[in-house]
N, C-alpha and C positions, 0 to 999 in steps of 0.2 A: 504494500500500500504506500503511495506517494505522502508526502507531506503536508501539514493541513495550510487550509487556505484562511487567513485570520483578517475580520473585515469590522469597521463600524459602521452604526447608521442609528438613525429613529423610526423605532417601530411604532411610534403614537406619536402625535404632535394635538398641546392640551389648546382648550379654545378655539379650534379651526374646526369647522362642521366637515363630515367625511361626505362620500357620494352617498353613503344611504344616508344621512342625516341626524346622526350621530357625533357629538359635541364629546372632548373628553375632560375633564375638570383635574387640574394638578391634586395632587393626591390622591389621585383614581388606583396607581399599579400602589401603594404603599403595604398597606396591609397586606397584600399577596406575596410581595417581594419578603418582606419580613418574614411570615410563614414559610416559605420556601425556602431560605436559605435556617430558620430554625427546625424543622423537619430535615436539612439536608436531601431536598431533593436539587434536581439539576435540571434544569426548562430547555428543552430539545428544539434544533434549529428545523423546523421542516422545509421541503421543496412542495411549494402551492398547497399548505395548508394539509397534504396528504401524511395521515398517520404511520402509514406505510412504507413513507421514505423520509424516515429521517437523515438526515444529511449530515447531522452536526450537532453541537451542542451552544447554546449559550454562557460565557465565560463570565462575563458582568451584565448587569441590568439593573440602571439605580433612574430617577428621576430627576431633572435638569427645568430651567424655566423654561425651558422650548417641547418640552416632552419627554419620551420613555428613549433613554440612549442605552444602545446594546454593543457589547464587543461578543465577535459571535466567532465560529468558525468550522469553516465546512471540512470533513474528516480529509477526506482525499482530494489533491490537488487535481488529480486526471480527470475528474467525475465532473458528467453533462451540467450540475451548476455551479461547478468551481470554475469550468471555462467560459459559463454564460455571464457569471460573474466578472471573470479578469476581463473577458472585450466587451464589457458595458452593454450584451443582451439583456440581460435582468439585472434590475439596482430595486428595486422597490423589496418592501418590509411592511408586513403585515403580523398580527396577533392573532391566536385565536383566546377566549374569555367569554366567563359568566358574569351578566350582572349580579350584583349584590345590591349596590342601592344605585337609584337613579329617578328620573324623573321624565316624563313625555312629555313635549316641547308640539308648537304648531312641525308639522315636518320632519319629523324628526325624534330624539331623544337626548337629555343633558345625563353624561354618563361617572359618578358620584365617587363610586366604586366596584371594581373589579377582580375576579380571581381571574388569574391571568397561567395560562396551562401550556402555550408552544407562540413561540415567534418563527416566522415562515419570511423565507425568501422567496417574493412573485414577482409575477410577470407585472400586473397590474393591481395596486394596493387600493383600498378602499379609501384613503387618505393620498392624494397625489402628493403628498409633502413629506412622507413617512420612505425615505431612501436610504443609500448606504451612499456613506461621506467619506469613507476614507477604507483603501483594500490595500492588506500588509505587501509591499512589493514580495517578489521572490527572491529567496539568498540564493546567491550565488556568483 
């Protein structure tokens, strides 16, 4: 197996309504985040959301005033999203999450708080603002 591919980005950006309609409120990943790292579990990186193929793991995930920042990284360098990553075919970051508290908004939904269960590398994120900002060059 090649070497992992190590990327950051924002997988939630707070206050920017997404294409369904869905607003995210700073403090939304808190509690999840907490719990998960006192359970010791580890938030798996998926390819489009699919359980099936995980790809990777999440390394860090804290919350910033712009939203949910992830340092992530795909297991294998040779693997279909590790290359669709490095030539900038897919850059978008998505979540997948349960509400816990929230509120219904005209159009929409104000989102309060969150358990938050997989961050996914896609093609097209529900958030067009939710991308990866920086991909580890290769050593060598």
């Amino acid at each position: 197996m090649s070497a992992p591919v190590r990327f950051a980005g924002y997988a939630a950006i707070f206050r920017k309504r997404d294409s369904g309609g869905d607003t995210i409120l700073p403090g939304a990943f808190k509690g999840s985040l907490e719990r998960r790292l006192a359970e010791g579990l580890k938030l798996p990186l998926l390819w489009q959301h699919r359980p099936d193929q995980r790809i990777g793991w999440i390394e860090s995930a804290g919350e910033d005033e712009r939203g949910l920042r992830v340092v992530a990284r795909i297991d294998a360098a040779d693997s279909a999203a590790a290359r669709a990553l490095k030539n900038g075919a897919v850059d978008g970051l998505s979540f997948g999450y349960r509400v816990l508290k929230g509120r219904a908004l005209p159009g929409g939904r104000e989102l309060e708080d969150l358990d938050l269960f997989e961050v996914s590398l896609v093609t097209r994120p529900m958030q067009p603002l939710a991308r990866v900002h920086y991909v580890e060059p290769e050593a060598g």
